[in-house]
Phi, psi and omega in degrees: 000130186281149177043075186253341219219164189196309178237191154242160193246159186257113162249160186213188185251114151234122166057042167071028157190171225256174179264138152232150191243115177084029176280185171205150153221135202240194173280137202276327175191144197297318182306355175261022169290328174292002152228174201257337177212137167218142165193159188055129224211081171247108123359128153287176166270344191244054165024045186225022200193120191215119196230124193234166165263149169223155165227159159274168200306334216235322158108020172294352179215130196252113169205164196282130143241174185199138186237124191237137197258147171269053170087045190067008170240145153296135191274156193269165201304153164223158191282085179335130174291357175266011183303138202202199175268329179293198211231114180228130173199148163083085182260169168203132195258134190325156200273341157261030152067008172239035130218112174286127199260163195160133191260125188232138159251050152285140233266148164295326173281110165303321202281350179286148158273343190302161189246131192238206161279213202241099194241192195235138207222184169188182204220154153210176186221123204272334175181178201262048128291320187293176161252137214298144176274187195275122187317134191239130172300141164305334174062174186269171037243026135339282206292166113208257221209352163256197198244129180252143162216190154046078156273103206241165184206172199255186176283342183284358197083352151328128196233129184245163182185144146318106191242104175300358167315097186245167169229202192306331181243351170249197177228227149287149184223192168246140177267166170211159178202109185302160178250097210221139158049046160080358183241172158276108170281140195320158199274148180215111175327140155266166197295204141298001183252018163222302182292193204180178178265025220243217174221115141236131179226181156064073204253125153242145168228138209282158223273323161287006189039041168267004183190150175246152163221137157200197207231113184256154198247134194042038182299143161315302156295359192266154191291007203099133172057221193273128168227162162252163213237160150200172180217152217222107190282120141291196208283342224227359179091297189309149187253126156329180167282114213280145170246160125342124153298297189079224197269137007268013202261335193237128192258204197252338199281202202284083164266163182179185161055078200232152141239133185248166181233059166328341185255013161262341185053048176214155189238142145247145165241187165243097182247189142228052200268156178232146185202061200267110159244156197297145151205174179278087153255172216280320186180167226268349170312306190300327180281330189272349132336295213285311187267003170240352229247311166231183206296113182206057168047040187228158171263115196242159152277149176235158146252174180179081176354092196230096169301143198279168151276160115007124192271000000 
């Protein structure tokens, strides 16, 4: 992707989140300067499809794009076709790119008008010539009577996703649902060393399902608002202790929504960090250049040339 990237990052351990040195993080791609909220990022493998989320400033209205490169550019955004009047966000596409997952709160009935709550639904394709089918709910035991959102999956089909199912001491936590004999087995919290009684969401898992990143929110150790975190499964199943990423990828604002692109080495997010300062402009284009352009608290994707450490 032109000019997406710049550097590679160094990391090391200090005081239980990593240092990095010499990053950059930019803007992920230029066609996503024409909105104002943005959030969420899935990638093809074969780096030639790219699906996203837009919003309005208040997020009353949510719906999927999708961007495809032609002969080495990229193509202008187009409108996923089940795109509608409900709120469909944060897709992801399966590692054999002919199905997409997404939390949508459209009605089970197509003929309903009704609004539900936030379940995790997906399309499929026989291959990306084809054309995508009609959105099919996950049914349970995925689903339920809560809001599931930020469904991400491994090459095996292991499925990790955001569950608002809270009790006396949680909040959002993240979820897993095993793939077994062609079903899903009931969702199960992930341990403490990644959920808290706190809110973590927005799990991406890398396709061996050796490691997560997500976004734990007013964390002790965090830079402020939502930052990311990642973790590392051992030979043995169990996940490290989730670390800080830190600076530069993690701010004082909001990160969040993370994808790694691994055979790329690169992480996109989400942020809304800002970094707008008073000045004299020239006119009013230069003001309006100046304030969409770069980091102005509104939520955009960034990338950022990101080698993994050592667990």
């Amino acid at each position: 992707m032109k000019n997406l990237v710049i550097v590679f990052i160094v990391f090391g351990f200090a005081n239980s989140a990593f240092c990095q040195n010499d990053a950059v993080v930019v803007l992920a791609n230029e066609k996503f300067n024409q909105f104002l909220n943005l959030r969420d990022f899935s990638i093809s493998k074969s780096n030639d499809e790219i699906y996203f989320t837009a919003q309005s400033p208040s997020q009353e209205i949510s719906q999927i794009l999708y961007l495809k490169k032609v002969k080495g550019k990229w193509s202008n955004p187009q409108l996923m076709p089940f795109s509608n009047v409900y709120s469909d966000l944060e897709p992801f596409l399966s590692f054999d790119q002919n199905t997409l997952y997404f939390a949508s709160n459209r009605p089970l009935v197509e003929s309903s008008n009704a609004k539900k709550d936030f379940d995790i639904w997906y399309v499929t394709r026989k291959n990306k010539n084809s054309d995508w089918s009609k959105p099919q709910n996950m049914g349970a035991p995925v689903n339920s009577e809560n809001n599931e959102f930020y469904p991400s999956l491994s090459q095996n089909n292991n499925l990790y996703f955001t569950s608002d199912a809270t009790t006396a001491t949680t909040k959002d936590d993240i979820y897993f649902c095993k793939y077994e004999n062609g079903s899903y087995q009931l969702p199960k919290p992930l341990s403490a060393a990644i959920n808290s009684n706190g809110y973590e969401f927005n799990a991406f898992i890398s396709p061996n399902e050796d490691f997560l990143i997500f976004t734990k929110y007013n964390s002790e150790d965090g830079l402020g608002s939502g930052d990311l975190y990642i973790a590392f499964k051992d030979e043995e199943g169990n996940w490290s202790k989730a670390k800080n990423l830190g600076i530069p990828i993690n701010t004082k604002f909001m990160e969040y929504c993370p994808f790694y692109d691994e055979a790329n080495e690169t992480l996109y997010f989400t942020s809304r960090r800002d970094n707008l300062v008073s000045k004299k402009f020239n006119n009013v284009p230069d003001f309006n250049q100046y304030i969409s352009g770069r980091e102005n608290g509104l939520s955009k994707i960034y990338a950022i040339k990101f080698k993994l450490p050592t667990p």
